[in-house]
N, C-alpha and C positions, 0 to 999 in steps of 0.2 A: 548481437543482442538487440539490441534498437538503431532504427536506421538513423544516422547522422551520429550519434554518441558510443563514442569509444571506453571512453571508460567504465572499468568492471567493479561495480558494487553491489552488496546487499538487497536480498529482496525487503527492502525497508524503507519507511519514508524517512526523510534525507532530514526535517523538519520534527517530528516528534515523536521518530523512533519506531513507529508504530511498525509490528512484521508481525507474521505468520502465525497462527496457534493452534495446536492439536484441541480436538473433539471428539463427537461421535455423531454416525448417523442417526437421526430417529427411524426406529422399526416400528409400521402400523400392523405388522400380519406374524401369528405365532403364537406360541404358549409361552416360549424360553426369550422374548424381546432382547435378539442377541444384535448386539451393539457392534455396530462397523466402523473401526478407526477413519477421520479424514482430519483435514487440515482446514480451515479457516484463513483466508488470505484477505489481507487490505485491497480496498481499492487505487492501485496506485498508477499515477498519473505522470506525463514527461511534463515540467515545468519550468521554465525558465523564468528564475528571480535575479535578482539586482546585490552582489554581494562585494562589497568593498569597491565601489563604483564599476562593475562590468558584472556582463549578464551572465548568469552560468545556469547551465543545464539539471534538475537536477528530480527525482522521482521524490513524488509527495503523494500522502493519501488525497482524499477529495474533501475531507473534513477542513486540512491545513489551508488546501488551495481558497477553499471558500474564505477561510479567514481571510488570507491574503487580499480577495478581491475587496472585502468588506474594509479593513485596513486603508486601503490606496482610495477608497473614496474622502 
């Protein structure tokens, strides 16, 4: 799945939960604007945080991570 990380989780952020959500395409061309299933996916990111004093690996969106960065200043 991702190089160096073993363990098998969720396509979710690990942080605020955030996963995947059904939609539709927009159609610009047609009379019947026939609507094409897709998925909406987070931006998600490898991250290594600080959790009960040692660092752990772990997939965040990019919203969380920015918190994170902002946080440790």
């Amino acid at each position: 799945m991702f190089r160096g990380y073993s363990q098998t989780m969720a396509r979710a952020c690990a942080i605020c939960g955030k996963a995947a959500i059904g939609g539709f395409n927009p159609q610009s061309s047609g009379m019947n604007r026939v609507r094409a299933h897709r998925r909406y996916h987070p931006n998600l990111q490898l991250t290594t945080i600080a959790k009960n004093g040692s660092a752990e690996k772990v997939l965040a969106c990019t919203r969380c991570r920015r918190t994170l960065t902002k946080s440790a200043r």
